[in-house]
N, C-alpha and C positions, 0 to 999 in steps of 0.2 A: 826491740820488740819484748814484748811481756808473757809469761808464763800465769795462767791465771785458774786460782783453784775454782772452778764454776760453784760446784760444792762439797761435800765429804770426801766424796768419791770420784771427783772426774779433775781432769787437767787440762786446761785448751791451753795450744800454742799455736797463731797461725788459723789453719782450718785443719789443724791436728785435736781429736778427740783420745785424752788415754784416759782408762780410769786408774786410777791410785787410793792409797792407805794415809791416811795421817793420823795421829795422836790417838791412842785411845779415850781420852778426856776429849774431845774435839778441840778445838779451837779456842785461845783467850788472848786477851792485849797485856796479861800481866802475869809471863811467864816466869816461871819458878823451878830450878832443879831440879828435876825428878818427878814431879807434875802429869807426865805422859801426856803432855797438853802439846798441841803444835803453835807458836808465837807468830799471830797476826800482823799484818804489815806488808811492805815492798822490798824485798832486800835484792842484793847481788846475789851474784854466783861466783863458787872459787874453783881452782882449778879441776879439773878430773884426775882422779887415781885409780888406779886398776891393779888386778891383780895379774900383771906378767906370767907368769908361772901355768895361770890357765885363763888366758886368753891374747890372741895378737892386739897390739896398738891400738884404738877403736877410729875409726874416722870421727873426727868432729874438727871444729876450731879452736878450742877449748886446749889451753896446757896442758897435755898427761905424762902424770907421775907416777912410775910403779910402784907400788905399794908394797915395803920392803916388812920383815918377820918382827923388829924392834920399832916400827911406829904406832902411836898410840894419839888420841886426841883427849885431852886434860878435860875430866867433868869434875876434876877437886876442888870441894870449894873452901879448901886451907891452903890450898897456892897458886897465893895473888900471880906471879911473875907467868905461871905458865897454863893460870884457867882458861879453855874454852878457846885452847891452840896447840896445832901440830906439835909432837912430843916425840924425842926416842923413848922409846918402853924404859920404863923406870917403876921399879918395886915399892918405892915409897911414895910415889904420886899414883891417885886413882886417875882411869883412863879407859876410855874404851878403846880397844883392842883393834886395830886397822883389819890385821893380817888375819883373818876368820877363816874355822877350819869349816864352815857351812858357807852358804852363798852371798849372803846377803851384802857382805860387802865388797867382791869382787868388780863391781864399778861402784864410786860415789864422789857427790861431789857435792862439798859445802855450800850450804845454805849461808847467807853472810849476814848470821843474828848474832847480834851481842859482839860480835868480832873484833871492832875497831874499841880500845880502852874499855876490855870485858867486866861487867861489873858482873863481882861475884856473889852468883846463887841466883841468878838472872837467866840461868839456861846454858847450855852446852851442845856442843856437837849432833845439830840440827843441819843432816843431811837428806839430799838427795838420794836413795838408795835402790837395792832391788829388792823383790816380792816374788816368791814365786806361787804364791794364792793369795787372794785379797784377804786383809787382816789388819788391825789396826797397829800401830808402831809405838815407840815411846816416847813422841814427838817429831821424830821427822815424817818426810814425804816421800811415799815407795810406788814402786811399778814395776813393772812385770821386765824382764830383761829387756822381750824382742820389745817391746815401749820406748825403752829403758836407749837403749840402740837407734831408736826412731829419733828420739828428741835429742841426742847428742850431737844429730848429723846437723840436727836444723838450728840450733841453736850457737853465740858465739860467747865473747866475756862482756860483750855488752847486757847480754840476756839479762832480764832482772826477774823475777818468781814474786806474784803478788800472792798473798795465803788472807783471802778474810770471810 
């Protein structure tokens, strides 16, 4: 089954209605670094990561990985070996920051853009995230926790997230 953005704002999975945030640029097929654009298409889904610390385990089928104080996801686009993938926190690679001292990243889970043989300045760390007021993102897709909780139950690694 597919996760399908109806349009800016909404999410069907199923006969599930959520609404959601994506890019503040909306939507394009030729995404760019930093862009704040959300990158159109059909991708997969990677695993779920959480933040252990404040929250238990969440049900779903989906892999979950605590989300430890040193991971980071690589948006550098001077290194090739580790752009636009799982990283331990490193001072000389730019990265955004897993372990957030606000909410937003206490569940997520990768969108699987650009992923496989990342070409660099093509986009980065285009997640699934949380929201806790509609507002637009800087390229990924957000929702509201209790959403957020709803679609993790229903959904598996099969899931694929269509964004157009």
């Amino acid at each position: 089954m597919t996760i399908v953005l109806k349009n800016k704002a909404t999410l069907i999975f199923d006969d599930f209605i959520f609404k959601c945030s994506i890019g503040k640029r909306g939507l394009t097929k030729n995404k760019i670094e930093g862009d704040k654009k959300t990158p159109i298409g059909t991708f997969s889904l990677g695993n779920l990561y959480y933040r252990k610390d404040r929250h238990s385990k969440p049900f779903t089928k989906l892999k979950c990985i605590p989300i430890k104080e040193e991971m980071g996801w690589c948006d550098d686009i001077k290194s090739k070996n580790f752009y636009n993938k799982l990283i331990k926190d490193k001072k000389n690679i730019r990265h955004e920051k897993l372990y957030r001292k606000d909410y937003k990243y206490d569940f997520i889970i990768p969108i699987n853009y650009n992923t496989k043989k990342p070409k660099i300045g093509k986009g980065s760390a285009i997640f699934i995230h949380l929201l806790n007021k509609l507002g637009p993102t800087s390229g990924c897709v957000a929702l509201r926790k209790k959403d957020f909780l709803i679609l993790i139950k229903l959904i598996n690694k099969n899931t694929k997230i269509k964004l157009s």
